[in-house]
C-alpha positions as CSV (number, residue, x, y, z in Angstrom):
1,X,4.8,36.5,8.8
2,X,6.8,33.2,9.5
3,X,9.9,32.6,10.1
4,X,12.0,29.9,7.7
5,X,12.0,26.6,9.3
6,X,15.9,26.1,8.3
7,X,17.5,28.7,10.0
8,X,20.3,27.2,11.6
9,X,21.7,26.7,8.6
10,X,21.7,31.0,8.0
11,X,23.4,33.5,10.2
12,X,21.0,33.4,12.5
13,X,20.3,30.6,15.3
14,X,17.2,30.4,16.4
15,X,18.7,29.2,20.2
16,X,19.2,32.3,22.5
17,X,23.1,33.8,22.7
18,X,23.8,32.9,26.0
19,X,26.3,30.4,24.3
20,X,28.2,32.4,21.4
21,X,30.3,29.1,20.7
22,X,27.0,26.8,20.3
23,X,25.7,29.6,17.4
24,X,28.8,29.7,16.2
25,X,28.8,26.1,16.2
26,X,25.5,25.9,14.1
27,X,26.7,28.5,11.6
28,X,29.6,26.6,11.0
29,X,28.3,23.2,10.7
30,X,24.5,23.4,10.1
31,X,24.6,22.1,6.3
32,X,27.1,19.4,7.0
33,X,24.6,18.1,9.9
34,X,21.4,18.9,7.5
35,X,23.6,15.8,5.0
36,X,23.6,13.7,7.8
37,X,20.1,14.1,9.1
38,X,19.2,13.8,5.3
39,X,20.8,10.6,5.0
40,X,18.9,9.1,8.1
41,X,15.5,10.4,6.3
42,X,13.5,9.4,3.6
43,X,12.1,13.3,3.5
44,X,13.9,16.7,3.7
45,X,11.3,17.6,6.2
46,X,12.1,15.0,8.7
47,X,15.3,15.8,8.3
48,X,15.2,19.3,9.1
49,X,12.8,18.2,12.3
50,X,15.2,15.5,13.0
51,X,18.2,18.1,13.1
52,X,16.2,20.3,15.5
53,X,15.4,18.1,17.9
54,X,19.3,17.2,17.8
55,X,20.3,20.5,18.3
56,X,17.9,21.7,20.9
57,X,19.2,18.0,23.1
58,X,22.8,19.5,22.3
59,X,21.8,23.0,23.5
60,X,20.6,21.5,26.8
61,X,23.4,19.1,27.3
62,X,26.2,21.8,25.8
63,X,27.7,22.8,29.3
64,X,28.5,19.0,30.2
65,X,30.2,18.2,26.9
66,X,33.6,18.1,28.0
67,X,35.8,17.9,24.6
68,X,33.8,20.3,22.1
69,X,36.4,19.0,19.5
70,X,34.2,15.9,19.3
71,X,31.0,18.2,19.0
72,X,30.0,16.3,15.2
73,X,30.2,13.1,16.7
74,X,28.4,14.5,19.7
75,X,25.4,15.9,17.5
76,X,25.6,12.7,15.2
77,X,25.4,10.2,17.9
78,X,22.4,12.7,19.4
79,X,20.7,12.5,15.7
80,X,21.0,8.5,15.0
81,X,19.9,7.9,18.6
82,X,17.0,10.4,18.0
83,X,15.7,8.8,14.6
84,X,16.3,5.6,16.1
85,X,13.7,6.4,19.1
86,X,11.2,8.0,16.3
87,X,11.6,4.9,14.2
88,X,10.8,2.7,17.1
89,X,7.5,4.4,18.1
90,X,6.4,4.2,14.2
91,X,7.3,0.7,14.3
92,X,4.2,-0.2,16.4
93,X,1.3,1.7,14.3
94,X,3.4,2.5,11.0
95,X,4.7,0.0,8.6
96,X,5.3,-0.1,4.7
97,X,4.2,-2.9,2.6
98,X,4.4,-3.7,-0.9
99,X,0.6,-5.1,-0.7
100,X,-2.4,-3.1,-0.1
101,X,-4.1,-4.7,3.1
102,X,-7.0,-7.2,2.5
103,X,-10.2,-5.5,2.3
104,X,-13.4,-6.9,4.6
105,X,-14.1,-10.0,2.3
106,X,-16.4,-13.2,3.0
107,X,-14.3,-15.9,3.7
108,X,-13.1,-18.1,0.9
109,X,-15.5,-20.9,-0.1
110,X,-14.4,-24.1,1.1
111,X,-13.2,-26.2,-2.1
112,X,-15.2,-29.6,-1.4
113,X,-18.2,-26.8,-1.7
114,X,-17.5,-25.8,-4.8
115,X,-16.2,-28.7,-6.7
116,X,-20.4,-29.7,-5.4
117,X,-21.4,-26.8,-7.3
118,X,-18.9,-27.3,-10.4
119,X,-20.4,-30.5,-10.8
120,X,-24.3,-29.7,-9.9
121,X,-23.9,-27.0,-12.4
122,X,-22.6,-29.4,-15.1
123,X,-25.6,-31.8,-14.3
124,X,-27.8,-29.0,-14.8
125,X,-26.3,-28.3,-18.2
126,X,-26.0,-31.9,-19.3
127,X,-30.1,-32.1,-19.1
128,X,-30.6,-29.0,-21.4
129,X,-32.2,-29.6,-24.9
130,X,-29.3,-30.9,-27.1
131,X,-28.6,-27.1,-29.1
132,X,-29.2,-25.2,-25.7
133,X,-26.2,-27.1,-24.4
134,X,-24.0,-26.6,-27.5
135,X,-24.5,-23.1,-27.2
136,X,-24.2,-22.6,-23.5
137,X,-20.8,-24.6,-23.5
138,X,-19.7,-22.9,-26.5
139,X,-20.2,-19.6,-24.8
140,X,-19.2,-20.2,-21.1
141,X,-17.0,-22.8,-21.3
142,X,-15.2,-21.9,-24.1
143,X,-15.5,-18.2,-23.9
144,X,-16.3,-17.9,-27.8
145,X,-18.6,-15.1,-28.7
146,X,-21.9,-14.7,-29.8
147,X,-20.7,-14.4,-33.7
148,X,-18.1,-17.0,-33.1
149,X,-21.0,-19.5,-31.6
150,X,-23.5,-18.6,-34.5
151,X,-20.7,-19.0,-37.5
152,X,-19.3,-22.5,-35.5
153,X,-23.0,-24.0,-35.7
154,X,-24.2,-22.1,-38.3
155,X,-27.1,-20.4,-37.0
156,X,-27.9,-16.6,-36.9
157,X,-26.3,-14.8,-33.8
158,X,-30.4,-13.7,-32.7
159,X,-30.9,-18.1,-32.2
160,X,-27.5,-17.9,-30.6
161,X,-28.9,-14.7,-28.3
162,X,-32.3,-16.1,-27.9
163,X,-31.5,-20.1,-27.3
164,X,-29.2,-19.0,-24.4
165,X,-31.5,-16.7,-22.6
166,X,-33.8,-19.7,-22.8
167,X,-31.4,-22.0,-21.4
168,X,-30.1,-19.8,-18.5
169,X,-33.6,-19.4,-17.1
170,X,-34.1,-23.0,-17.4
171,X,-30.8,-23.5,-15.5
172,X,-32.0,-20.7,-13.1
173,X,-35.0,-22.8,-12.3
174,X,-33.3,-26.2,-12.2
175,X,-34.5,-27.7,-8.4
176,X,-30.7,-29.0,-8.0
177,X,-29.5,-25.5,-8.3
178,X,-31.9,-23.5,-5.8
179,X,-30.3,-24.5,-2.5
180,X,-26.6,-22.7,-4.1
181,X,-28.9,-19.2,-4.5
């Protein structure tokens, strides 16, 4: 069986009795501390593990606090300086970012190299058969359908199918094209 995480916050402290004031103490201001930790936290947890790790440096340093009227300011001081150290260390391997990062990706093209192929690829089309080229622009460069390509020139949507297949393998082939592949 485990014992609850929290339990400063109950009747019981989880620090030995040897110091009946610093139990006392935790009884009596546990939840108000818990708010605090809570508002230095994004999670409940760490703020529960933040409070701890307050309360065990208070528990060490409790017989050289001299004015245990200022024991919340003590303890608050001990759990800002405490986060402060934990966010530090995060800093160097944690951080949030709104972005995912960049996954392993070739390089961008260099734009001189493809404006070459932009315009070798437009050569290439220029030199197909005069209704090859009608329908490869209308397809590709206008980004009209196969039905919208047939109906515009006419033709039955199989010519459409069939003439670009044609023309794509002739573009495939085109000796200006090869060193790109």
């Amino acid at each position: 069986m485990t014992t609850p995480v929290c339990t400063y916050a109950s009747n019981q402290s989880p620090y030995p009795s040897s110091y009946p004031s610093f139990s006392s103490y935790v009884r009596t201001r546990g939840t108000s501390l818990l708010r605090t930790a809570r508002s230095l936290t994004a999670n409940p947890c760490d703020a529960e593990d933040l409070l701890q790790t307050a309360l065990a440096k208070t528990y060490v340093a409790w017989d050289r606090i001299e004015d245990h009227r200022a024991l919340d300011g003590y303890v608050r001081r001990t759990l800002v300086n405490t986060r402060t150290s934990q966010w530090r260390k995060r800093k160097i391997d944690e951080f949030a970012c709104d972005e995912l990062p960049e996954t392993d990706q070739a390089p961008a093209a260099d734009p001189a190299e493809a404006q070459a192929l932009h315009d070798a690829m437009w050569r290439a089309v220029t030199r197909l058969p005069d209704r090859q080229r009608a329908m490869v622009v209308l397809r590709y460069y206008e980004d009209l359908s196969e039905a919208q390509t047939a109906e515009l020139l006419g033709v039955s949507i199989g010519t459409v199918k069939s003439a670009v297949s044609r023309a794509l393998v002739k573009l495939r082939e085109d000796p200006e094209l090869n060193p790109v592949r």
